[in-house]
C-alpha positions in Angstrom: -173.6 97.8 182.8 -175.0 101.5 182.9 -174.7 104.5 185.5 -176.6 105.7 187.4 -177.1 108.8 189.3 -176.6 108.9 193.0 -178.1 110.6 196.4 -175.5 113.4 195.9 -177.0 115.0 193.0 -179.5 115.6 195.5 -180.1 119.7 196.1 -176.8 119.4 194.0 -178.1 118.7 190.3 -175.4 120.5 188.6 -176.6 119.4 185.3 -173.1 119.4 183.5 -173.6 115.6 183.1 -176.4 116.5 180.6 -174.6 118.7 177.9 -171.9 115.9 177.2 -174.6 112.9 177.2 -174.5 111.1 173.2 -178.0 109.8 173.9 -179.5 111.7 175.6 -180.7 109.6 178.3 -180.8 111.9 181.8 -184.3 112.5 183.1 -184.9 115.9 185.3 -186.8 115.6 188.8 -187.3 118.5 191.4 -184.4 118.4 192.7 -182.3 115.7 191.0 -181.4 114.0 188.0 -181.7 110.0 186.8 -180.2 108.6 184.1 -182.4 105.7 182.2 -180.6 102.7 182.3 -182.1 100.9 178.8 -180.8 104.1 177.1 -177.4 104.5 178.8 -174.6 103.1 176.4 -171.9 102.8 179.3 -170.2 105.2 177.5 -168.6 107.3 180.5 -168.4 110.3 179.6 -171.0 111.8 182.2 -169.1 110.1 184.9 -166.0 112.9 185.4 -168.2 115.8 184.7 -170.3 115.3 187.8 -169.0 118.5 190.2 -170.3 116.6 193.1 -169.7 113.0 192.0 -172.8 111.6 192.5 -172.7 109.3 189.2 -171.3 105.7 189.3 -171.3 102.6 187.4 -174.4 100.3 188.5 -171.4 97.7 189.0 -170.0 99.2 192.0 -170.9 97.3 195.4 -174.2 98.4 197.1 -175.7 100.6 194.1 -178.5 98.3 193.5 -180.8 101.0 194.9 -179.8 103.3 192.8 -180.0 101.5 190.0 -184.1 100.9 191.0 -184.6 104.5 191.7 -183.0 105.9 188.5 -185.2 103.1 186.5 -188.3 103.9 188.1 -187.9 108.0 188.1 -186.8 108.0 184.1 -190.0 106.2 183.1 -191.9 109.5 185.2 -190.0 112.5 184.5 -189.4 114.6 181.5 -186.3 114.4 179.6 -183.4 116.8 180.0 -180.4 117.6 177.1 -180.0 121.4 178.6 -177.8 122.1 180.8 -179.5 124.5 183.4 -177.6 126.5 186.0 -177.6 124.8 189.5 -179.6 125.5 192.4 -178.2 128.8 194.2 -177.2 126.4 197.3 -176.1 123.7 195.6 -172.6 123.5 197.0 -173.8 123.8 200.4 -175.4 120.4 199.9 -172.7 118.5 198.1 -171.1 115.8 200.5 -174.3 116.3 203.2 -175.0 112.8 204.5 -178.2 111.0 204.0 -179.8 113.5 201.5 -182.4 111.0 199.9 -184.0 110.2 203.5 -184.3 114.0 204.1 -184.6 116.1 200.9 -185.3 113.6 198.0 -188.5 114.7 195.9 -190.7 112.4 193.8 -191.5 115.2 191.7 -190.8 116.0 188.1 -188.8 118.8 187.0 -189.4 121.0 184.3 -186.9 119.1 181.5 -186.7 120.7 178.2 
């Protein structure tokens, strides 16, 4: 098992998850995070820090997705153990309906 990070963090990226990560294992994109599943050690304590929920376990139904996207994004963007403060809209995003299809960007963010 790991987590993984989901379309919610989307415009959201909150970043709290990041300061209580042991190893380390979140990876920053534009406007998102990922965590890298062969680092994650399913230890949980990201999960309940997520503001906007957007972090699961890869073992709930229909996450498989997920669990490709934050694999493939965490091998191409930069490392993050900072928290950072949130994008100024942020909460005007959190529960919007199909953010990857209309905002999500393959693009790297700045990390640390």
């Amino acid at each position: 098992m790991t987590y993984v990070v989901t379309d919610n963090c989307i415009k959201c990226k909150y970043m709290d998850c990041v300061e209580v990560c042991p190893v380390d294992c979140f990876y920053e994109g534009e406007n998102m995070l990922v965590i890298h599943p062969d680092e994650c050690i399913d230890c949980g304590v990201c999960e309940p820090e997520c503001p906007a929920e957007a972090i699961k376990p890869d073992t709930e139904p229909g996450l498989e997705k997920w669990l490709q996207i934050n694999t493939e994004y965490a091998e191409k963007w930069p490392n993050i153990t900072v928290k950072k403060e949130p994008p100024a809209d942020a909460k005007s995003f959190d529960g919007v309906e199909g953010k990857f299809e209309k905002y999500f960007s393959p693009e790297p963010g700045e990390g640390d």
